[in-house]
N, C-alpha and C positions, 0 to 999 in steps of 0.2 A: 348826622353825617353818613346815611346809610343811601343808598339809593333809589328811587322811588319805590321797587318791589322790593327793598328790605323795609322799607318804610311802611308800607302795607302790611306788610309780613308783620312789622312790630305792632300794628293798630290791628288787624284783623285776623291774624293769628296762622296757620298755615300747619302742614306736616312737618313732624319733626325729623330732621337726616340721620339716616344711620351711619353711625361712623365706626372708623375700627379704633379699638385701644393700641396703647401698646404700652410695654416694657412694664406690664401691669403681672405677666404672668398669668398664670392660671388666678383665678377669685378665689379662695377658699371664703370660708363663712364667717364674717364677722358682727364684730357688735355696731360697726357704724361703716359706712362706704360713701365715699364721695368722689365726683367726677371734674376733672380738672384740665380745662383745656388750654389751649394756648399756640401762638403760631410762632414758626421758626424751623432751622433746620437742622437735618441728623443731630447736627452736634450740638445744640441746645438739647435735643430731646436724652441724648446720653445723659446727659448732664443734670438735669431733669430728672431723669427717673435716679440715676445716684441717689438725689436729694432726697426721694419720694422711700429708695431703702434706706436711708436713714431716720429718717422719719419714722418709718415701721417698727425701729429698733426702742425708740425714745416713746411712740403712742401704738402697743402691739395690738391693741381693741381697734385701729383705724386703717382701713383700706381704702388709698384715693389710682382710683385708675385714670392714668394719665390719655388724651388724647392729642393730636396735633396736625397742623396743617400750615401750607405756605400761607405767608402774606393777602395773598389777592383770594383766596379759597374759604381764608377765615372770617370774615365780614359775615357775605353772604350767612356761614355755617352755622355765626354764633344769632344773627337775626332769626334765623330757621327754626333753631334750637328756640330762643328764646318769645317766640310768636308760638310756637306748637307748646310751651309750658313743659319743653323739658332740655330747660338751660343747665350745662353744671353748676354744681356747685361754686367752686373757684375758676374766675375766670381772666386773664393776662388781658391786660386792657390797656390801649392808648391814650395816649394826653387829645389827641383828635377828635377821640370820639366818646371819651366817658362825659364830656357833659350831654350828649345824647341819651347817650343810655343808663344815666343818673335822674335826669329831667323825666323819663318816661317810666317810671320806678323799678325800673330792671336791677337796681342796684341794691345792696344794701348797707345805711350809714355805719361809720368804724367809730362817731365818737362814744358813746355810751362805754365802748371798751378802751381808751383811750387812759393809757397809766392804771390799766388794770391786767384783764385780758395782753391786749397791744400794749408793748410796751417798746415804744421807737422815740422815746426824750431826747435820744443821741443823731436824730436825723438832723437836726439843726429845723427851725421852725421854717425855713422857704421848703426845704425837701418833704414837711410835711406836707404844707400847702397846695403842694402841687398836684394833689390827689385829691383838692376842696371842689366843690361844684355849689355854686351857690350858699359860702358857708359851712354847708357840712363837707365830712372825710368821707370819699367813695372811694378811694384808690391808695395803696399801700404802696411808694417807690420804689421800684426793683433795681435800683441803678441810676447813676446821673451818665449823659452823656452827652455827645453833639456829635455835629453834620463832620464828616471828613471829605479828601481825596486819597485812594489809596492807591497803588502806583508799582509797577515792577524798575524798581531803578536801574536793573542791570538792564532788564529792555531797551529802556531810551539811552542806557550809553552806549550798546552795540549799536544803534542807531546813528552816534556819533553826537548826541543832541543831549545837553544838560535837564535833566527830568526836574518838575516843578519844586521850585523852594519856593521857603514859606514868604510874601509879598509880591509875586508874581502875579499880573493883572491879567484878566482874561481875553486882552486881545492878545498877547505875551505869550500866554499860552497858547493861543488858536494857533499864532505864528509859530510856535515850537512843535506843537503836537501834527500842526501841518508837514513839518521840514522831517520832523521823526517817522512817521507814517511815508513819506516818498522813501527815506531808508530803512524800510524796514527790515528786520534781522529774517524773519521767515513771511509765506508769500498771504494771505487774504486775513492779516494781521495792521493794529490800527492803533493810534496814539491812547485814543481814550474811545470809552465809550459813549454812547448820545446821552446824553444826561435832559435833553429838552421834556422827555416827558417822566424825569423824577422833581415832582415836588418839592421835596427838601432841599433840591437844588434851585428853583425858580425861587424858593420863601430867601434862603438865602441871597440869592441878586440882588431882589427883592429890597431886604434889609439893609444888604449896604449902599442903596439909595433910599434911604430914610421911612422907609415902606415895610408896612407888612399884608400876608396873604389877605388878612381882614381887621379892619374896626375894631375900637371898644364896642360899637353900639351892633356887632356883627352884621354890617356890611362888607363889601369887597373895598377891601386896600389898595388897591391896584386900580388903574385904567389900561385904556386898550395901548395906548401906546408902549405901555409897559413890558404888555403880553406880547405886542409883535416884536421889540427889539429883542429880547427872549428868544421867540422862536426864529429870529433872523440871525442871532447869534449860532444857535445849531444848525441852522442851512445855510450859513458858510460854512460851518466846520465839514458839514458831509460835502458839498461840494469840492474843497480844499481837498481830501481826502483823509482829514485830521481825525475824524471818529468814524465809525464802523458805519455803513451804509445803511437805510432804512430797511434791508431784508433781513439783518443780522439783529441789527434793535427789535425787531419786531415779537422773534424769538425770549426777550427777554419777560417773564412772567413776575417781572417783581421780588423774584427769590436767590438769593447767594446762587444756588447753586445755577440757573437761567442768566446770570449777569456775563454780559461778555468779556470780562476782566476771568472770570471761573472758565469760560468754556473754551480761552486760548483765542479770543479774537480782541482782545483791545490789553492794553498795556496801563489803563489806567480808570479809574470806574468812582463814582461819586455815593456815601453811602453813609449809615450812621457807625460811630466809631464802638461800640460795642459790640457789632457784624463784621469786624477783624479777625475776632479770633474765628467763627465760620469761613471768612474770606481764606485767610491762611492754610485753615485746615484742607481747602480741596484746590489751595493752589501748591506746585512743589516748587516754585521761585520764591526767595523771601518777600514779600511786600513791605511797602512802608507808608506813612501818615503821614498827611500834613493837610492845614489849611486849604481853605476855598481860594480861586483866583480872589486879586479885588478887584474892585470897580477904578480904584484910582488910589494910590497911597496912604491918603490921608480921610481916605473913606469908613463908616464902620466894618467892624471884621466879617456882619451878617453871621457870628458861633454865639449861639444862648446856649447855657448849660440845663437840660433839659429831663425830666424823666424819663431814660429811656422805655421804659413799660412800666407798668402798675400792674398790682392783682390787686382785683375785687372779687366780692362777693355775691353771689345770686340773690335778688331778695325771696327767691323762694325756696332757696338750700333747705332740706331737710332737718340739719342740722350745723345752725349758726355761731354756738358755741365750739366744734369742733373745727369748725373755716376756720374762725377768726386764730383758733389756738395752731393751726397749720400754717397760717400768714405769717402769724409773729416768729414763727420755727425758721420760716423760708428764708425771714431780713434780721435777724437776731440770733439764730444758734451757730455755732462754729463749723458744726458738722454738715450744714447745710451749704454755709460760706465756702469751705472747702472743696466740695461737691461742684455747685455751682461756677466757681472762679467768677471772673468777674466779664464775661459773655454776657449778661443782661446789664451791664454795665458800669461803672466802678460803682462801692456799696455805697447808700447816704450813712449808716451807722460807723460810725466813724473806730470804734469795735471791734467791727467788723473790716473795716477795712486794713486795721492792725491786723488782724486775725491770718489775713490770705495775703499779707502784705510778702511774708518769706514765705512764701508758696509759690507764687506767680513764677511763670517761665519767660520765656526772651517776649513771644506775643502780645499777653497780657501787660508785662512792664512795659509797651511801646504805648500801650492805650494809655495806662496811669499817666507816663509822662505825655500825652498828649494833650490831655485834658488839662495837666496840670500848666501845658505850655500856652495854651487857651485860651486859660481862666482870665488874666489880663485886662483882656479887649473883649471879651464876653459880654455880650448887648443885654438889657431884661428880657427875662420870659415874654413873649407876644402875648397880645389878646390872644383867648381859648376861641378855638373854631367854632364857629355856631354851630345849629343842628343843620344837619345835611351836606356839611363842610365836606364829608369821607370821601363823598361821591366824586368829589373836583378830581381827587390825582390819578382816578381814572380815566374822566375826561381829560383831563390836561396830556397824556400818555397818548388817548385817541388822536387829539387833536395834531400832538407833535409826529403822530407816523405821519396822520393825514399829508403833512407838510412834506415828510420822507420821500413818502411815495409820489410826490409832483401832483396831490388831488386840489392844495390852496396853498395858497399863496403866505407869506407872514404876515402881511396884511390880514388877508382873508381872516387865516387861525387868531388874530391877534381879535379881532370886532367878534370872531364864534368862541373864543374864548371867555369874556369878560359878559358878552349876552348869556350862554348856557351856566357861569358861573352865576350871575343874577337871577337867571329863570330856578335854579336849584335852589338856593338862597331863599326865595320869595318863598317857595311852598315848605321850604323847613323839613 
């Protein structure tokens, strides 16, 4: 799922990037160092390094220097790193893209420590599974989560417009976010954001017409007609004037803090529900959560409860005994749990989720009960993206400015959609 020059990068190897640490401090000299990366923002990496001093308290022989980067920056960083043969040690990884980089042996297996070392019996066995790739355990769950809409509601009622509850179909919305966007409360300000080139947003359409992004036998899911009434859906809404226009999406890098819901240009933005408590933190409106539009009432809800990230392991960590006993610290000690909050997602250890349960602040208790309100209508887990999968949501992203900017048509993007999703597919 990387894309063609990360795929190269992983077969023939490449310079490795230099990156900065942080919240690592000065190094002083220990008996063992390991490097820990992971993508997300400010307020994960607080959060994060917490963990990492406590950590220090509980293993004073171990120094892990944290690194980080946005969403769209980390791909590339961790192919670089890991073709040039100097990947960290512990590495935050997607349900996307670990059977890639499990398949190519970038990983390294967690059963052998499994009820030993790791000790996660309390995850329930789907939350372990979902860190399986072929049978074995590559991926430790940091979190169950799922897709949200998150929304300034005080916006849409200055507006004079009822902001989305949960069953609201998405021409419902189009029509809403149109009519709140003509009122708007201040001036180059907009219903929602363009959500045509997020992903997680087309998987879900997707799904509540009985569709996923791909196959068991990892083929594409989808045909073209699919892709174009997608992209025809968000070129009414920019035409309408319901979501922010193609020069404002363009701006958006795939990161909380680049989303136009963060930078005071849309009122409402489509995201994963553990990217709330970020969301919150660098908006000063309250937000709130709910459900995806549906397709039609009695449609599915298109929310699978999902791992919101995994950490693995590098299969060429220096030191594999000291990962694995940092992994089990991260989803099983309290002092970590607390640290953390539940930003990576609520916990699968159920323990743990006792643990931060009278902890949690107003934010945090909106996701718990999100999820919990979810859980319901919660579809199964999709087929796992084959190899090469990653590379789509940036095409997909491409394709949807392309349309922004008046370069094709939804037709057009709907036939270069579902071809360069094949041509990517085919070379794996």
């Amino acid at each position: 799922m990387l894309t063609t020059s990360r795929r190269g990068l992983l077969r023939a190897g490449g310079a490795a990037a230099l990156l900065a640490t942080v919240g690592g401090g000065s190094v002083l000299a220990q008996d063992k160092r390991m490097r820990f990366l992971w993508w997300g923002s400010q307020e994960r990496a607080d959060r994060t390094n917490a963990a990492l001093a406590a950590y220090r308290q509980t293993a004073p022989g171990v120094d892990i220097v944290g690194e980080f980067t946005g969403w769209s920056d980390y791909w590339p960083r961790l192919a670089t790193q890991v073709a040039g043969r100097n990947a960290p040690d512990l590495i935050q990884m997607d349900y996307r893209y670990i059977f890639e980089y499990a398949r190519r042996g970038a990983l390294m297996p967690f059963d052998d420590d499994l009820g030993k070392a790791l000790r996660i019996d309390d995850f329930g066995q789907q939350n372990i599974d979902s860190g399986r790739v072929d049978g074995k355990l590559y991926g430790i769950n940091l979190g169950v989560n799922s897709v949200t809409m998150g929304f300034d509601a005080k916006a849409w009622e200055k507006a004079g417009v009822d902001a989305p509850e949960p069953g609201i179909t998405w021409d419902e919305f189009a029509d809403r976010a149109a009519r709140m966007s003509a009122n708007k409360p201040k001036p180059n300000f907009y219903a929602s954001a363009d959500a045509g080139g997020v992903e997680p947003a087309f998987e879900g359409w997707l799904q509540q017409d009985g569709k996923n992004l791909y196959t068991d036998d990892g083929k594409l899911g989808y045909a073209v007609g699919d892709a174009t009434n997608w992209f025809a859906f968000w070129d009414r809404m920019r035409k309408s004037g319901a979501c922010v226009p193609a020069d404002v999406q363009a701006l958006d890098q795939l990161t909380i803090e680049t989303n136009a819901l963060t930078t005071g240009k849309a009122a409402t933005a489509f995201f994963h529900s553990n990217q709330f408590i970020g969301y919150q933190a660098l908006n000063k409106a309250e937000l709130s959560l709910g459900p995806y539009p549906t397709r039609s009432p009695d449609a599915p809800s298109g929310h699978y409860l999902k791992p919101s990230m995994l950490i693995s392991v590098s299969s060429g960590a220096a030191d594999k005994e000291a990962a694995v006993a940092f992994c089990n610290f991260l989803v099983e000690d309290p002092a970590a749990a607390k640290a953390l909050g539940i930003e990576r997602g609520v916990p699968a250890s159920a323990k743990i989720r006792d643990a931060v349960a009278t902890s949690l602040d107003a934010t945090a208790t909106k996701i718990v009960d999100y999820i919990g309100a979810i859980t319901p209508r919660a579809i199964p887990l999709p087929p796992p993206p084959p190899t090469g999968a990653g590379e789509l949501q940036f095409v997909l992203k491409r394709i949807n400015e392309e349309v922004g900017f008046g370069q094709k048509t939804p037709e057009q993007a709907g036939e270069d959609m579902v071809k360069q999703a094949q041509d990517v597919l085919a070379r794996g």
